[in-house]
C-alpha positions as MATLAB code, in Angstrom:
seq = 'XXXXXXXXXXXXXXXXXXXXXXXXXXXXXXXXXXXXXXXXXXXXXXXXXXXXXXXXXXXXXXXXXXXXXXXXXXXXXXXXXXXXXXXXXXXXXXXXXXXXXXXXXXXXXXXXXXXXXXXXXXXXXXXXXXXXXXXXXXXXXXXXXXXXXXXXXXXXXXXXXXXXXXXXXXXXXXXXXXXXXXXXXXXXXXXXXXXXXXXXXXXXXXXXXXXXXXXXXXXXXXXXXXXXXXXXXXXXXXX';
ca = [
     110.290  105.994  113.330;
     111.686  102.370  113.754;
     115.685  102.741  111.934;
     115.637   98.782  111.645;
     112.248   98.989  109.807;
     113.156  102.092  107.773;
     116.243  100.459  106.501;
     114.400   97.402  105.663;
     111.566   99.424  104.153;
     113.834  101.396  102.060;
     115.752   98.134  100.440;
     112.408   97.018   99.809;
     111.202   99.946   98.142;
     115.256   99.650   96.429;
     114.428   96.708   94.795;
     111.000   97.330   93.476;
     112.015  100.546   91.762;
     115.578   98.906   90.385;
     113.734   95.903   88.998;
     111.008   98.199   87.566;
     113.352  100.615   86.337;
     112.707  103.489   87.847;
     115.257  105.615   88.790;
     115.541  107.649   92.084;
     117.930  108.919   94.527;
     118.607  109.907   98.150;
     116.838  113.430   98.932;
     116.155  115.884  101.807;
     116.629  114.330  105.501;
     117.517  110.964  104.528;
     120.105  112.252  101.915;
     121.279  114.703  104.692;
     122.259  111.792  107.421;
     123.743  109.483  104.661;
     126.308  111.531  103.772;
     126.960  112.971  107.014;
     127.338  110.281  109.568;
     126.118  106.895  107.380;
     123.162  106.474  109.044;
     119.309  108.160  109.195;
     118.436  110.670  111.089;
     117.380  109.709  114.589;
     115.069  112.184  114.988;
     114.025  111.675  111.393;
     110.088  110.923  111.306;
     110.151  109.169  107.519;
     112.532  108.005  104.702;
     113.059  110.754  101.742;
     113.507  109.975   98.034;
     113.794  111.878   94.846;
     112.903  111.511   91.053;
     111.818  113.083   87.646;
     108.002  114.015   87.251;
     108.384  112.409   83.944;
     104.919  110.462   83.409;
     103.671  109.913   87.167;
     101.770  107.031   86.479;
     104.962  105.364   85.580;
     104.892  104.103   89.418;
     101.585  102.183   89.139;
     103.420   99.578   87.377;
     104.846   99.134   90.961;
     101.414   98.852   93.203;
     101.064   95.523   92.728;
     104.656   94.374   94.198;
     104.456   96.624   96.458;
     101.038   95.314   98.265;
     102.400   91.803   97.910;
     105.284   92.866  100.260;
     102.808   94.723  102.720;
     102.986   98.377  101.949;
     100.272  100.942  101.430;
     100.829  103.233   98.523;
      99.330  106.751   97.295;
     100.477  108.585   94.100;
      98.986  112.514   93.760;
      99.310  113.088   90.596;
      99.233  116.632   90.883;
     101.642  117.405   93.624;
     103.912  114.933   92.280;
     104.331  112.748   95.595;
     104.454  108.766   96.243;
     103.813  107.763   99.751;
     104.876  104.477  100.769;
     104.194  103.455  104.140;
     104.591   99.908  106.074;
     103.930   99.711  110.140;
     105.002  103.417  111.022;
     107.594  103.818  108.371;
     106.835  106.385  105.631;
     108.942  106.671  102.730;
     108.095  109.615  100.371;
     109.060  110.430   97.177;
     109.746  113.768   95.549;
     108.476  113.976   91.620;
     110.735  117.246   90.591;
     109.512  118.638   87.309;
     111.748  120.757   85.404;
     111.451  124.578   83.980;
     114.368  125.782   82.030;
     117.373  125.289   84.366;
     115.352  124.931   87.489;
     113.861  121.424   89.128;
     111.247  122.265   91.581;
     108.230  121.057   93.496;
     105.466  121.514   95.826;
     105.070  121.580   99.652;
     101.773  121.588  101.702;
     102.306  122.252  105.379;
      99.863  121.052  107.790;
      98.056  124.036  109.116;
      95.354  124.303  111.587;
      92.947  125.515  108.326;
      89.550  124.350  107.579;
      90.249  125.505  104.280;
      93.184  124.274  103.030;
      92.309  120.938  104.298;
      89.035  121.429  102.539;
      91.396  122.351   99.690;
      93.755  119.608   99.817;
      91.126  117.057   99.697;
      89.721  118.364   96.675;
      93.213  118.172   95.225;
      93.644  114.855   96.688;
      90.632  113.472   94.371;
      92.491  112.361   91.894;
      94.734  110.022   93.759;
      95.573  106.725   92.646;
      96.290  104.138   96.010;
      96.328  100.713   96.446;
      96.352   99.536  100.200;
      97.611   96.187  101.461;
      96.014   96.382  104.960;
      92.416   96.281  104.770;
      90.079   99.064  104.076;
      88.002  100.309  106.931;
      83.703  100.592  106.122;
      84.546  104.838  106.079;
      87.442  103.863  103.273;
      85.832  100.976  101.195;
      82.289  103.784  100.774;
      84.375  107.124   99.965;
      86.706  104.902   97.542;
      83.248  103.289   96.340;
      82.485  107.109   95.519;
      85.097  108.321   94.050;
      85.291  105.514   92.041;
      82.074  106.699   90.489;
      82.705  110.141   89.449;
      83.481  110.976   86.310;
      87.356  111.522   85.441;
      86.995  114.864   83.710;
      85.315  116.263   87.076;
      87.952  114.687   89.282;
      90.470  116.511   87.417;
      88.620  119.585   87.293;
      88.182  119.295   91.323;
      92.092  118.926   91.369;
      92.576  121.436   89.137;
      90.594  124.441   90.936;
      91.827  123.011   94.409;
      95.153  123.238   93.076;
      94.833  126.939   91.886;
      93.574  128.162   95.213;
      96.213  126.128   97.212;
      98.852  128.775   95.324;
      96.088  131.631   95.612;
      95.594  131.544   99.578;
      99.585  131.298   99.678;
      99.497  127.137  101.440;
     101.717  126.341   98.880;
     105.225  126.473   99.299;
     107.508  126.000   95.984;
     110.849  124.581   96.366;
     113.080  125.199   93.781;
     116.844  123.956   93.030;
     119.088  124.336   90.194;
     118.476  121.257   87.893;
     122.091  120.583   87.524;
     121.788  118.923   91.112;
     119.956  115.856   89.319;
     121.717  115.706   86.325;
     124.778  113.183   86.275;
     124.380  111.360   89.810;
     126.844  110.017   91.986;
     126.687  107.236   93.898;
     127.105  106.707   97.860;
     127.246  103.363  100.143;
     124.301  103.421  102.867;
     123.546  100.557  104.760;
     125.618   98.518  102.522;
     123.388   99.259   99.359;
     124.476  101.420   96.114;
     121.941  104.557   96.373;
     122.121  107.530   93.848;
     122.597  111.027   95.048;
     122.935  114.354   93.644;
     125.705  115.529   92.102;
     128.035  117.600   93.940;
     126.261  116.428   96.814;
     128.036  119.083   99.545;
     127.142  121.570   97.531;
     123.439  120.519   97.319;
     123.489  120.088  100.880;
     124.504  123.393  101.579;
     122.163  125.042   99.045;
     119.186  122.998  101.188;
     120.405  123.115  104.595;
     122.818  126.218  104.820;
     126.920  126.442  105.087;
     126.707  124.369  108.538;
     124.688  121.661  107.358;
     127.356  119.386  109.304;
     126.164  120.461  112.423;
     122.637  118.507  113.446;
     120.058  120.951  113.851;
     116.913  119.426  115.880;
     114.895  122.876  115.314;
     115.035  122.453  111.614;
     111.591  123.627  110.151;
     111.407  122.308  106.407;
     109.208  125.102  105.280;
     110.823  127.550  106.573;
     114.396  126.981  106.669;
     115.171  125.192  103.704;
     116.988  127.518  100.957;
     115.260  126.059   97.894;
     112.022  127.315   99.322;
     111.444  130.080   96.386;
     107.827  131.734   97.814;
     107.827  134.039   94.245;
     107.791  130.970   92.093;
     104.532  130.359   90.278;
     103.617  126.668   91.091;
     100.327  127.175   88.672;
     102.829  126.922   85.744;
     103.966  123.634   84.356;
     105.371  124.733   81.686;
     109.146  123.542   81.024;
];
């Protein structure tokens, strides 16, 4: 990932959201090389952001700024996850919903599975996007498609997909104690104002472990990260 164009990505995305008001903060990787040496990751391979589930579709009031300025952006619904990408810069961002005391969300590994990318692409149906680069003939005819089938089966596609996601164990819940996002503090990166979690150290070394100082190039997300909660049931939204 380009740093220059991930910093300039990410006060892009900055002022979108803060003009929209939409609040966010500084999550996972990203969060990780902010507060440890001030900069991102350079072996980090996007740009990682945090928010409230709240009402998803909150962000489409966004899509149009954000394909003036050039960027490509998908909302899943059902995961909870905007993807914002420009050149080879990704920037992601995490839609926590809350149960009791707990915040938690979804992860989807790639796998070398038929099925779960069969199954993911059901759940994907219901995906709202807005490109700013144009749409290749493959694109413009399976948007063209989709675009055509009734919303009550889309969701019922998503649905089902979702269910056996959890079922055939691709899922992998991530779950953190909700005071983390309540009352955030604030941190300087790349001379902008950013939001972080509160008691950020502590967060840190709930994610990334009692050394979290030390870089760690074998990091595995999935498996090393100590929210990842494999007994929590991600087919309950309940709060």
């Amino acid at each position: 990932m380009n740093k220059e164009l991930a910093v300039e990505s990410l006060s892009a995305v900055k002022e979108v959201f803060d003009r929209k008001d939409v609040s966010f903060w500084l999550d996972h990787g990203t969060l990780l090389g902010a507060v440890r040496s001030g900069e991102i990751l350079h072996w980090d391979s996007d740009v990682d952001l945090g928010a409230w589930y709240k009402s998803p579709f909150h962000f489409t009031t966004t899509f149009d700024e954000f394909k003036k300025l050039g960027f490509n952006v998908v909302l899943n619904p059902e995961q909870g996850v905007v993807t914002m990408w420009k050149g080879d810069c990704n920037i992601n961002l995490t839609l926590y919903r809350r149960r009791g005391s707990y915040a938690w969300t979804t992860w989807i590994p790639e796998r070398k599975s038929k099925l779960r990318r069969i199954l993911q692409r059901g759940m994907n149906i219901s995906n709202l996007r807005t490109y700013a680069m144009k749409e290749n003939v493959a694109t413009g005819k399976s948007k063209h498609f989709l675009s055509m089938l009734p919303s009550a089966l889309k969701q019922q596609l998503t649905d089902v997909s979702w269910i056996a996601l959890h079922s055939f164990g691709y899922m992998v819940p991530v779950v953190i104690p909700a005071h983390y996002f309540e009352n955030l503090s604030t941190i300087n990166f790349y001379g902008m104002q950013f939001r972080v979690p509160s008691d950020v150290e502590k967060y840190l070394e709930y994610r990334y472990g009692a050394d979290w100082r030390t870089p760690n190039k074998n990091w595995v997300y999935y498996r090393d990260d100590g929210a990842v909660n494999r007994n929590w049931d991600t087919r309950d939204f309940g709060t």
